[in-house]
TISE-862913 format. One record per residue (C-alpha): residue number from 1; residue in three letters; y, z, x. Coordinates in nm, 3 decimals, always signed. Last residue first. Example, Ala and Ser with C-alpha at 12.3 -4.5 7.8 and 13.67 -1.06 7.14 Angstrom:
2
i|aa|Y|Z|X
2|ser|-0.106|+0.714|+1.367
1|ala|-0.450|+0.780|+1.230
// end
This chain:
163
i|aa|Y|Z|X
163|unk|-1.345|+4.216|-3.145
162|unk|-1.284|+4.248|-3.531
161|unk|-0.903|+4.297|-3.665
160|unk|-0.773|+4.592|-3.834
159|unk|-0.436|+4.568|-4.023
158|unk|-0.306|+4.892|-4.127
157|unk|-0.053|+4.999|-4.352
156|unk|+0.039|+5.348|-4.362
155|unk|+0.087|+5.661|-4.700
154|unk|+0.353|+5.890|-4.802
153|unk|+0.333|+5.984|-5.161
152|unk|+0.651|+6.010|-5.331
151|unk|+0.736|+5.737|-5.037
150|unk|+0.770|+5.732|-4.672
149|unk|+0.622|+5.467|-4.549
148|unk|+0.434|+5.397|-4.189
147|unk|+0.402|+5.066|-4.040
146|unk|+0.063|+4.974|-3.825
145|unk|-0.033|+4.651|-3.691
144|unk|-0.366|+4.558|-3.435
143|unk|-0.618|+4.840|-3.539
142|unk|-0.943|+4.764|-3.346
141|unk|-1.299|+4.670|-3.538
140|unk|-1.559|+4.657|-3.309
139|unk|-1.659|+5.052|-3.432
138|unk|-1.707|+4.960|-3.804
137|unk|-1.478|+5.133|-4.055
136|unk|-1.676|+5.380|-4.222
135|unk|-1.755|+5.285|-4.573
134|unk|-1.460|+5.326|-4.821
133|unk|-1.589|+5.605|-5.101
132|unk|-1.613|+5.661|-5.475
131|unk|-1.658|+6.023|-5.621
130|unk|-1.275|+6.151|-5.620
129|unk|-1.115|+6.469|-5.558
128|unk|-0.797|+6.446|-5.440
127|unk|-0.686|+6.476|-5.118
126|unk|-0.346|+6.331|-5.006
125|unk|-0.171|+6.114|-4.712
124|unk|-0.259|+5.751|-4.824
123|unk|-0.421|+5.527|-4.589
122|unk|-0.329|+5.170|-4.715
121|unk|-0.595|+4.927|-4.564
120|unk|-0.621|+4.577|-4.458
119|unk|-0.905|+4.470|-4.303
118|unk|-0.959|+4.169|-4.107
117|unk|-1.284|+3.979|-3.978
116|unk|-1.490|+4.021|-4.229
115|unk|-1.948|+4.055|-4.279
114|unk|-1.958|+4.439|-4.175
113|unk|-1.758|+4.540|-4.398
112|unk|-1.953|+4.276|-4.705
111|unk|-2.241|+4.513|-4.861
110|unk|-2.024|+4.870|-4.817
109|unk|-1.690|+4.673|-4.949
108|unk|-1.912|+4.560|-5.265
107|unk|-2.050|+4.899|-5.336
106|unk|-1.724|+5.037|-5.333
105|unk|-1.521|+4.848|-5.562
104|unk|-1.351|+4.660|-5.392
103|unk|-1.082|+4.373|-5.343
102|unk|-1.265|+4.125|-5.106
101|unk|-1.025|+3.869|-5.023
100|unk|-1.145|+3.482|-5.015
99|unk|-1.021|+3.226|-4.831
98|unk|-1.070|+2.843|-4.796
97|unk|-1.120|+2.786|-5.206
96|unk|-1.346|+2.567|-5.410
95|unk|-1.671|+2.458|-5.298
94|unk|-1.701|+2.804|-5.094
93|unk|-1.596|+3.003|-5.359
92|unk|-1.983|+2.889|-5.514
91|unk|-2.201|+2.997|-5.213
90|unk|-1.969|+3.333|-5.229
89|unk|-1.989|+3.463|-5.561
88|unk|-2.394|+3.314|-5.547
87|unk|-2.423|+3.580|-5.198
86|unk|-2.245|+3.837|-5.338
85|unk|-2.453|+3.832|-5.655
84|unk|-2.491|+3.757|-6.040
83|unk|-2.137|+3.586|-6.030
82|unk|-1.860|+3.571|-6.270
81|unk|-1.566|+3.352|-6.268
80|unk|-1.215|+3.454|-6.366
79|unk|-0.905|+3.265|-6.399
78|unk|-0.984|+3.067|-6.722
77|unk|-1.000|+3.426|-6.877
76|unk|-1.284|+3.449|-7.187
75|unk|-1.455|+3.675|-6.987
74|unk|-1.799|+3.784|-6.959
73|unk|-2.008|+4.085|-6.853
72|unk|-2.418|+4.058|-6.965
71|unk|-2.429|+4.339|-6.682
70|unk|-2.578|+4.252|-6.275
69|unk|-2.222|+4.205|-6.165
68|unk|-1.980|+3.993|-5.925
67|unk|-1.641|+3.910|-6.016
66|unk|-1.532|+3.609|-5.831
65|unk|-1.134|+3.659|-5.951
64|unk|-0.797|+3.420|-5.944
63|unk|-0.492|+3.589|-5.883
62|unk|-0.154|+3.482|-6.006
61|unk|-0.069|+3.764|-6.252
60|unk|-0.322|+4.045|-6.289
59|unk|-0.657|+4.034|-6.484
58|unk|-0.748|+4.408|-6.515
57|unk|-0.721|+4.673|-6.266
56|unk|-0.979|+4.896|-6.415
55|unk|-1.230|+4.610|-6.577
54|unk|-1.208|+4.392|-6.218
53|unk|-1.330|+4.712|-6.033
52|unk|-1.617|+4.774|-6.244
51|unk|-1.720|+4.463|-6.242
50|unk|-1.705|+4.415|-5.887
49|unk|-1.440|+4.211|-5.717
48|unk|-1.385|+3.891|-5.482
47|unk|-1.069|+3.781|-5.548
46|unk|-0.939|+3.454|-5.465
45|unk|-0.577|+3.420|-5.363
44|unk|-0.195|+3.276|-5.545
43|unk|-0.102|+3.709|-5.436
42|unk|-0.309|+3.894|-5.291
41|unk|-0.162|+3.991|-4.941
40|unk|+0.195|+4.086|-5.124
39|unk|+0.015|+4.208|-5.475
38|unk|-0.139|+4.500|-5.271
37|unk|+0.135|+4.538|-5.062
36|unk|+0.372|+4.585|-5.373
35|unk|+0.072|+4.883|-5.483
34|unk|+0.204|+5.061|-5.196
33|unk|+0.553|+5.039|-5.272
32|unk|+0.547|+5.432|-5.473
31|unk|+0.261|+5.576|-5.369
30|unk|+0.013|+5.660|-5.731
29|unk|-0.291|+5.815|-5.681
28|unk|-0.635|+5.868|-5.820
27|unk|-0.740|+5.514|-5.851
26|unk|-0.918|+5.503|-6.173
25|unk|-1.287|+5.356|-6.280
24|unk|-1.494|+5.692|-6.133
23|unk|-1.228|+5.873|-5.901
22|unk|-1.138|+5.605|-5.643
21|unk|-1.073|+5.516|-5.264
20|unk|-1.141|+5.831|-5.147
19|unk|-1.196|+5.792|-4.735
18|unk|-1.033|+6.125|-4.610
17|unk|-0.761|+6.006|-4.490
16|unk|-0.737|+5.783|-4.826
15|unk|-0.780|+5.448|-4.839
14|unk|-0.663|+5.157|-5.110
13|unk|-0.811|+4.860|-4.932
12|unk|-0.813|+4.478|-4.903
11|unk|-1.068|+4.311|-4.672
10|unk|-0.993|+3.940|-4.577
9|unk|-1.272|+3.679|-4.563
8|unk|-1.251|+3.422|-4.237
7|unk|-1.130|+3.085|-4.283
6|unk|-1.269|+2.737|-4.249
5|unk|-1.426|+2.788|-4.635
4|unk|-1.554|+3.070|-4.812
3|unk|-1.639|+3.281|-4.568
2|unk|-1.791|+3.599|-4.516
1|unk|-1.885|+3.654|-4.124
// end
């Protein structure tokens, strides 16, 4: 289990049906109200981002960021702290927030999936071509809410819960 406090980690996701979730630093799709879920779960939260991740989305409003990366990376943001590892990202959020949601990139959903208890994930109904990938969902995770949207790009909500 990742925590950072009493409470369980939350998992935040852009997915595609066929498990894109980016195309090098860019998200390679654009559903109208999806990215207002997004901001909805994370929103006044910690999170826990790679680099690479934190550089393409920037510092948005009202978030505070554990960005994790082996680079001489810095910020000059009072809202940012950066972390050689998971495990010093989330020793450290521990001391000063109860939840934490992992925001992505890749490699940091593939070391922590196994480590939540709740996922939230956007599937978005398209292909592209893209070169960064969601790990398979684990099989004691169960999907307890689903809405569907119809947008430019029709895409789901999900929220999958562990046990």
């Amino acid at each position: 289990m990742v925590s950072a406090g009493d409470k369980t980690s939350m998992l935040t996701n852009k997915m595609l049906t066929y498990g894109v979730i980016g195309n090098g630093p860019d998200i390679p799709w654009s559903a109208k109200g999806e990215q207002l879920l997004f901001k909805a779960i994370t929103y006044n939260q910690w999170l826990l981002v790679g680099r690479k991740t934190f550089e393409s989305m920037g510092a948005l409003p009202n978030r505070k960021y554990a960005v994790v990366t082996r680079s001489s990376f810095t910020s000059d943001n009072e809202n940012v702290l950066i972390f050689p590892s998971i495990k010093d990202a989330l020793t450290n959020l521990k001391k000063i927030t109860d939840h934490v949601i992992v925001s992505g990139g890749g490699e940091i959903y593939k070391s922590l999936i196994d480590q939540v208890d709740t996922l939230h994930i956007s599937t978005i109904d398209i292909e592209p071509e893209g070169d960064v990938y969601f790990p398979e969902i684990p099989s004691n995770f169960r999907p307890v809410f689903t809405q569907d949207f119809a947008s430019n790009i029709n895409y789901s909500y999900q929220i999958w819960q562990k046990g």
